[in-house]
N, C-alpha and C positions, 0 to 999 in steps of 0.2 A: 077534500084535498086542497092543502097552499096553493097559491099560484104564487106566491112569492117567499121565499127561505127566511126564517124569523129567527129572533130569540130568545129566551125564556131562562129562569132560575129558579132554585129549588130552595122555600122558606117554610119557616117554622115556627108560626106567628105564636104557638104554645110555649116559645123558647125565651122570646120576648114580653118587656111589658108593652099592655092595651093602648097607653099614652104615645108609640113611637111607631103604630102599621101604620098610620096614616101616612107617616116622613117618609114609612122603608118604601109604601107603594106610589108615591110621588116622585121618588128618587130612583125607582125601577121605570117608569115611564120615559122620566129622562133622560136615564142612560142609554134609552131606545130597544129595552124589552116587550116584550108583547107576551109571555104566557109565565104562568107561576104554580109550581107545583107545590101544592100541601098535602096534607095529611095521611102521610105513610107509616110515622110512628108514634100518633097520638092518641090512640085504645083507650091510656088508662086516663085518659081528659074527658075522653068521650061517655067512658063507661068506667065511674071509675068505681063502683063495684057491681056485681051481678044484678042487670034491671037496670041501673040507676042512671039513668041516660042523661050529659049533660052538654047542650049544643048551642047555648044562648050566644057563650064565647065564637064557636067554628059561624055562626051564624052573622055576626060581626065580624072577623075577620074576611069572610069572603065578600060582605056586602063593602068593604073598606077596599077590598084589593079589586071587585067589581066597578065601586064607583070612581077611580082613576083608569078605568080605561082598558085592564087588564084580562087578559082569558086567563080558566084557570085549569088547571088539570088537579081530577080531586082521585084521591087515593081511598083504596080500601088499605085499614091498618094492621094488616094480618100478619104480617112480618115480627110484631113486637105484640105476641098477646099478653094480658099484665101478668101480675101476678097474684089475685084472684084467681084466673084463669086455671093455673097451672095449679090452683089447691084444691079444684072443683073437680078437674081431669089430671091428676096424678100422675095416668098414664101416658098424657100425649107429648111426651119428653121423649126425644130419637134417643138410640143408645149407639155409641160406634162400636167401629170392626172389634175392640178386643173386649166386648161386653159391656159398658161401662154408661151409666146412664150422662145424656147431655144436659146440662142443667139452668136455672133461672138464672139471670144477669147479664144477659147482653140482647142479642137479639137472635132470629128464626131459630127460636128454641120449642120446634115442634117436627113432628113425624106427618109427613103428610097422607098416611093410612090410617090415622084417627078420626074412625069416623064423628066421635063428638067432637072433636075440633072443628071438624068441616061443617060439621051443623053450625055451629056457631059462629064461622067465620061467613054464610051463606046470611044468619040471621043479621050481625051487621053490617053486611053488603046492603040487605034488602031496608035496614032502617036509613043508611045512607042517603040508599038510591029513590024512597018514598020520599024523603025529606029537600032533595036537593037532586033526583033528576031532570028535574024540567029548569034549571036555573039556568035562566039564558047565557051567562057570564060561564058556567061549566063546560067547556067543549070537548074535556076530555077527561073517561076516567084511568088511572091505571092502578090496576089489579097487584095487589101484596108490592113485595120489592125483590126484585134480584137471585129469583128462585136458583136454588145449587150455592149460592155463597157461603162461603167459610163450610165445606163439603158437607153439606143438606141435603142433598139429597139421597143418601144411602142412609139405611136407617136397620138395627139390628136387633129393635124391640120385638117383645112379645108381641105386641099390636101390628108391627110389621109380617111378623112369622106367621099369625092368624090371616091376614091379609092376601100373603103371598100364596098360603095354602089354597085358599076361595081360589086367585087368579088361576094356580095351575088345576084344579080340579072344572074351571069354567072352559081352560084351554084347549084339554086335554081329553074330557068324558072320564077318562077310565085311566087307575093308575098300569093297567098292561099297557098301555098307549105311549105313557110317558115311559115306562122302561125299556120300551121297542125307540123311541122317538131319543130317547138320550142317549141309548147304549150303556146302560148301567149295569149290563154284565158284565163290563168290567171291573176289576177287585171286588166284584161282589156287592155291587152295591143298591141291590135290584129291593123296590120297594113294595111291599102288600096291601101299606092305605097311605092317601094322602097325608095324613096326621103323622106318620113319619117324618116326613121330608125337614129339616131341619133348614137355617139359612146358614150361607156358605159361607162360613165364618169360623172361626176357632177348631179345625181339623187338622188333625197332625199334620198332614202335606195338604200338596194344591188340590182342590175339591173339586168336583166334573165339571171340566169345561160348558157342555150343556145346562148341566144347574146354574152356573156363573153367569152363562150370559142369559135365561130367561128373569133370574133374579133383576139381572141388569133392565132385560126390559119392562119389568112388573114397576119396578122403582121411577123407570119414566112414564110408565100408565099411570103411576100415582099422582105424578105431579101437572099431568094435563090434565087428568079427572076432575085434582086440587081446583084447578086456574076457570076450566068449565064450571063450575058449580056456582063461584062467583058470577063468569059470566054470565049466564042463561037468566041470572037473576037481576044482572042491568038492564040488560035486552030489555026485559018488561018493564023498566020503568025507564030510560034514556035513551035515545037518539044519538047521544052524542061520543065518539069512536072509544074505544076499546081499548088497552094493549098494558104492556108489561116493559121493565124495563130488565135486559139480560145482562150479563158480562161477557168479559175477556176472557177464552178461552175456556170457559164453563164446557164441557160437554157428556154433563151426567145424566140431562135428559134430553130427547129430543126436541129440540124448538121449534123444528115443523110442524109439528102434532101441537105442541098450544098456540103455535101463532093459527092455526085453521079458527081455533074459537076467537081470534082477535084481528081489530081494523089495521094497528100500525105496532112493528116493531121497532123496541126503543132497547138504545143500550147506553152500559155508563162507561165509557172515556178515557182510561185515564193513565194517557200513555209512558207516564214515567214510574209508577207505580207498577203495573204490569209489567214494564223490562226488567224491574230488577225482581217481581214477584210471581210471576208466568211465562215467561221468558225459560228458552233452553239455551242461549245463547251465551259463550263462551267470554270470560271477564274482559278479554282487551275489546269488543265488541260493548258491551256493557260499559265500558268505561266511556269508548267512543260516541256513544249517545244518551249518554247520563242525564244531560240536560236537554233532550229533542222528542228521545224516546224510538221505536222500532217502525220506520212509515209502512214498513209493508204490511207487521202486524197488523195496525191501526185499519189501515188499507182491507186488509183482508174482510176483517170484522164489517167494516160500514158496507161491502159487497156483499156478505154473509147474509148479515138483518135487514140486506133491503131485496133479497130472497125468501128470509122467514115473514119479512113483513107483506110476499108478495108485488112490491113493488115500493111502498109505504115504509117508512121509516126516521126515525130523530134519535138523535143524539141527549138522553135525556140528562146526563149527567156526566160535565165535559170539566176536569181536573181545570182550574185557573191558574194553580201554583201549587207550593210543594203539600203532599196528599201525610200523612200519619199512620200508615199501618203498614209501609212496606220494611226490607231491613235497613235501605236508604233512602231515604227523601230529598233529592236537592232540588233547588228552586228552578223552572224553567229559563233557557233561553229567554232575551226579551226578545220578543215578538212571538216566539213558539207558539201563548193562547193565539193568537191570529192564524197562523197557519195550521192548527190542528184544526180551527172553526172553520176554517175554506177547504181545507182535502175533506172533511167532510160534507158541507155540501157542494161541492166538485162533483162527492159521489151519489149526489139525489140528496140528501138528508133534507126534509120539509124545517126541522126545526135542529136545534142547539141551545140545550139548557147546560147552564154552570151550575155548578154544585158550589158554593151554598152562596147567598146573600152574604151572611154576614159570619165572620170568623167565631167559634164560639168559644166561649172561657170558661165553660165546665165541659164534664162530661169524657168520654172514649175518644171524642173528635177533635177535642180541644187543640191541636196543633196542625187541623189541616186549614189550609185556607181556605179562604172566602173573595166574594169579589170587595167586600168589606174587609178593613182588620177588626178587630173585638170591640176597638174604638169606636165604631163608624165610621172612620175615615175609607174612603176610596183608599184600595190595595192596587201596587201597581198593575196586575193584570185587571184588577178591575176598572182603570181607566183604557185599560186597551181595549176591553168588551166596547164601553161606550165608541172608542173610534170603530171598532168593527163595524158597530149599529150603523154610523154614519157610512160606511163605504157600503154596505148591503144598499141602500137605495138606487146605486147604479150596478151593482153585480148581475148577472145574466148566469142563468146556470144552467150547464152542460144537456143537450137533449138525455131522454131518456131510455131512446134506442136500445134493442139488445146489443152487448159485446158481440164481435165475432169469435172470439174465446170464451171458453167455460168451463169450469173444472166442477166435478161433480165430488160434492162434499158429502155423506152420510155419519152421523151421529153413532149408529149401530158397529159402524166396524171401528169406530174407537175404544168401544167396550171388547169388540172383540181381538183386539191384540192388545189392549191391557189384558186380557183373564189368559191370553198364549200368543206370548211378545216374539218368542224361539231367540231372541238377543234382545239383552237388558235395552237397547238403545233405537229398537223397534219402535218408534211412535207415529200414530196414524196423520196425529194433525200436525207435525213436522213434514211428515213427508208430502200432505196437501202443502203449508205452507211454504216446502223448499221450491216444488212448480210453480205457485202462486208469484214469490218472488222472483223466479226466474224471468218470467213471462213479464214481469213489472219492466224487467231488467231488459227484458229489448223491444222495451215504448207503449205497452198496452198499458196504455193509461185506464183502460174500463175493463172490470175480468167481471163474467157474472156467475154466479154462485146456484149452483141447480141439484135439487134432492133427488134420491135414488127415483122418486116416483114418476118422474119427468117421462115425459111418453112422447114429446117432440123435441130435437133439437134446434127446429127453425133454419135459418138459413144461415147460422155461423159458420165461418173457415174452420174451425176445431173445435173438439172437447176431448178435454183428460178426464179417464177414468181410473184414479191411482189407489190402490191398497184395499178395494170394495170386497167387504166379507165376501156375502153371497151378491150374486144377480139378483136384479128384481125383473118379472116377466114387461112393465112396464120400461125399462132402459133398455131389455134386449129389442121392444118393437120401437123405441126412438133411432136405437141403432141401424135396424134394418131398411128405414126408411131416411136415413142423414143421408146427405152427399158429401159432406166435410170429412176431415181428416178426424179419425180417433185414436188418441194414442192412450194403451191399455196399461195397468200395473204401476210396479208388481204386486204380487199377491192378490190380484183381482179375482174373486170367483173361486178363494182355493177352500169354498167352505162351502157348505150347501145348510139353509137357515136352521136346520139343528144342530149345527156344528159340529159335520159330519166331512171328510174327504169325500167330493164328490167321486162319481164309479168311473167317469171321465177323465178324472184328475185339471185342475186347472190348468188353463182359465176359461176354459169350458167353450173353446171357439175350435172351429175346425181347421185340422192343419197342424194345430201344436199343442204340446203338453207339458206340464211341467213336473216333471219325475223327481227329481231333488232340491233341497234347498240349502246353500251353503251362508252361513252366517261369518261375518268377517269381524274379528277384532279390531279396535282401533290403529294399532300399531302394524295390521296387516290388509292394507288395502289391494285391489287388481288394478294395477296398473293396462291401461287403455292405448292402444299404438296409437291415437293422435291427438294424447293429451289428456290429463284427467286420469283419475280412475274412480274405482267401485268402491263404496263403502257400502260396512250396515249390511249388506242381503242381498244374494245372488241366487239366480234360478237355473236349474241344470234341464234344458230345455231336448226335447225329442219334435220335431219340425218341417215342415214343408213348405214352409214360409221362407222368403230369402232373407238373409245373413246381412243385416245392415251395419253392425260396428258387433269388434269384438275385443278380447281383452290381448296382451302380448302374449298368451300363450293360448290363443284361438279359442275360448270360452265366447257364447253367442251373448250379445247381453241387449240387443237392438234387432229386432225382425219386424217384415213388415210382409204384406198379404194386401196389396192395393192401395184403400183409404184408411185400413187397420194398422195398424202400428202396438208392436209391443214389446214394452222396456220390462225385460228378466231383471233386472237390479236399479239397484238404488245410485246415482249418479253421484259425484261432487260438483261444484259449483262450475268448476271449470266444462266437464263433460258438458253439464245441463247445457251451457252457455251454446256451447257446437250444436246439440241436440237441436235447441229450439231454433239455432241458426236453419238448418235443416227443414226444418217443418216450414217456418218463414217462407223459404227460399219453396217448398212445395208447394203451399199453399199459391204461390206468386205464379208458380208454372200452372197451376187448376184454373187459376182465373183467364190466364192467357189462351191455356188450351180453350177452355170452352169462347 
């Protein structure tokens, strides 16, 4: 682990001629970097046909970027296998939802259920890691690039369908299991052998909830199994940390389950690209931060990955200026690189890498920046990096203390109201992310970010538990043993992990239940007698709990039962605001009483 916040960029010395590492890694030292990531997508340099291994070049570039002084983070190239590859394995091409194969010419143009891919993406892990894990200058590897980008992770191949069958016949024992376990006696859809089961894709209407979201989970097994195979194969030859770099808003697989096989988690940046390209956020909002980008987003993410990374985390690849693949790219605020690199590590981040050195003039990327223009010349953020460099030497940064807030995020229930949303406008990580904001919004500068499996809450003033498919028996014993305040929902608990209505009905606590659920158009929200009203999703509640806020026509949408707390609906911004005023002002009276 750092003891002190660094920073680092991401080169491509196969992009370049051999005659100018020497300047790029002289000119990297001086602008006050300290780590340099290469080769993520150099396969067919390396190997550029079947066998023919060629690493004299990677061999010189690292010993170039080694001898000025430089760490380096070395990549496995698995993201971009060539095109050899894909004429040897035919089949390890994903196919999407409406059948259609994915094909050569760009990049993660593979299915990660192939198991000859993964042979071979294991085989040049392990030639890598013979060749170059003991290199003192290597400190860190990361594994493929950006798993789930440009949506990779779901895959509707034959190789998937073969795959996904193994998983549910390993899950299951017996196909009477899965049709007691999914309720496939409804419309008849009860099956004889595994070798039926088809994947949930091209059927006249919405196909069983149950199938949808085990699919869902097989597809995130696939891709920590993916990320493990590599790993377990550094391990044996390197010492030196671990990790992957994730995105914005990605949530096709779980990233708890692959950061367990990795040291640090790393993600890429890039906050003006994501407002206009992940972002649900409404155009005069979008307009209003065109050039700054979303900070609580941002915010959210660096608390997010530095829970998947266990406490570890960087910013592997931090946008310098305008980015090339969103519908709008404008150039940053001046100063924005600086203030994106410090709310980052504000929030822990050991490192902040910039994507890329040097601008490039071919290629898919040709128009995003660099801390370079195509010229060489220093880009104006990229003399901003070099001052950054210079003020890190006196930065101090923030203990690493838990929050006394924490909202508990799961992976799992975003699948499950994508596959039964009950309104078009249902989204899981919106409504994490409207608490999240909230909570920004009256001073908690530190929120931390805790997966369903969490089995202690510590000694924080609160945690939100909002929208959780199922319980897990791990949060109901963090629960029983908190002393802090827990504020519950909605939707919490209204599933039991077959995706079944519990026998109880949610949210599975004593005292209340949730017997209906009314969906609210846009145009028809509940207005709230002290301001605010309900959007999105209301619960019609049966209760023994006292009656905290209701709506103008006496609907309960706030109860509470001690240190429990639970929100039947979905607030607007204004409500929230009261809301957490409330809890605040609780929490102040907990302290004092005791």
């Amino acid at each position: 682990m750092l003891t002190k916040p660094e920073l680092g960029v991401c080169y491509y010395p196969e992009h370049w001629p051999e005659s100018g590492w020497a300047e790029d890694a002289r000119r990297m030292v001086e602008m006050g970097l300290s780590w340099v990531r290469i080769g993520e997508f150099a396969w067919s340099r390396m190997e550029s046909e079947p066998g023919k291994l060629t690493f004299d070049w990677l061999d010189r570039a690292i010993e170039t970027l080694a001898s000025a002084g430089l760490k380096i983070v070395m990549c496995t190239p698995t993201a971009t296998p060539p095109r050899w590859m894909v004429d040897k394995h035919p089949d390890m091409l994903a196919w999407d939802v409406e059948g259609r194969v994915r094909g050569f010419g760009s990049r993660r143009h593979y299915d990660f259920s192939h198991e000859g891919y993964r042979a071979e993406c294991v085989r040049i892990a392990r030639i890598l890691g013979e060749r170059y894990g003991k290199h003192p200058s290597i400190k860190a590897w990361q594994i493929d690039n950006e798993y789930g980008c440009h949506d990779t992770t779901l895959s509707y191949s034959p190789v998937a369908l073969d795959a996904f069958r193994f998983w549910l016949a390993e899950k299951y024992g017996s196909i009477d299991e899965l049709n007691r376990r999914w309720g496939t006696v409804f419309w008849s859809i009860e099956y004889n052998r595994f070798d039926q089961i088809d994947l949930p894709n091209l059927t006249v209407t919405e196909p069983h909830p149950a199938h949808v979201m085990d699919f869902r989970r097989f597809a995130s097994d696939q891709v920590v199994t993916f990320n493990k195979a590599q790993a377990d194969v550094l391990r044996e030859l390197t010492d030196a940390d671990l990790l992957h770099n994730y995105m914005g808003r990605i949530t096709d697989f779980d990233h708890y389950a692959v950061g367990e096989d990795l040291d640090i988690a790393t993600w890429d940046s890039y906050p003006l690209g994501f407002l206009e390209d992940r972002s649900d956020r409404d155009d005069a909002y979008r307009r209003k931060y065109a050039r700054e980008g979303d900070a609580d987003f941002q915010a959210f993410h660096h608390d997010l990955y530095r829970a998947v990374g266990r406490g570890r985390w960087w910013v592997m690849e931090q946008q310098p200026g305008p980015v090339n693949w969103a519908p709008h790219n404008p150039t940053p605020n001046a100063g924005q690189v600086r203030q994106w690199t410090f709310d980052a590590f504000d929030h822990g981040a050991e490192v902040v890498s910039y994507f890329r050195w040097r601008q490039l003039p071919f290629g898919q990327e040709q128009m995003h920046a660099g801390l370079l223009r195509p010229d060489g010349e220093l880009s104006e953020d990229g003399k901003a990096v070099r001052a950054i460099a210079t003020e890190l030497e006196s930065y101090t940064q923030p203990s690493d203390e838990p929050a006394e807030v924490a909202i508990v995020f799961d992976y799992a229930s975003q699948w499950a109201w994508e596959v039964q949303p009950q309104d078009k406008n249902f989204d899981y990580f919106r409504l994490v992310l409207d608490i999240y904001t909230g909570l920004r919004k009256q001073g908690c500068a530190r929120i931390d970010i805790l997966p369903p499996t969490t089995t202690d809450f510590g000694v924080r003033k609160a945690v939100f538990i909002p929208g959780l498919f199922a319980w897990t028996e791990e949060l109901k014993s963090a629960m029983d043993t908190f002393e802090g305040q827990i504020i519950i929902g909605p939707r919490t608990g209204s599933r039991t992990e077959d995706f079944h209505i519990p026998d109880g009905l949610s949210p599975g606590l004593n005292g209340i239940k949730v017997v209906a659920v009314d969906t609210l158009r846009e145009d028809s929200p509940l207005l709230l007698s002290d301001g605010g009203h309900i959007q999105i999703w209301r619960e019609v509640i049966e209760t023994e709990w006292d009656v905290v806020e209701t709506t103008r026509t006496g609907k309960a949408v706030v109860l509470r039962a001690g240190r429990l707390s639970y929100w039947a609906s979905w607030p607007d911004e204004q409500a929230l605001e009261r809301w957490f005023e409330k809890i605040v002002q609780k929490s102040h009276n907990d302290d004092y009483e005791k």
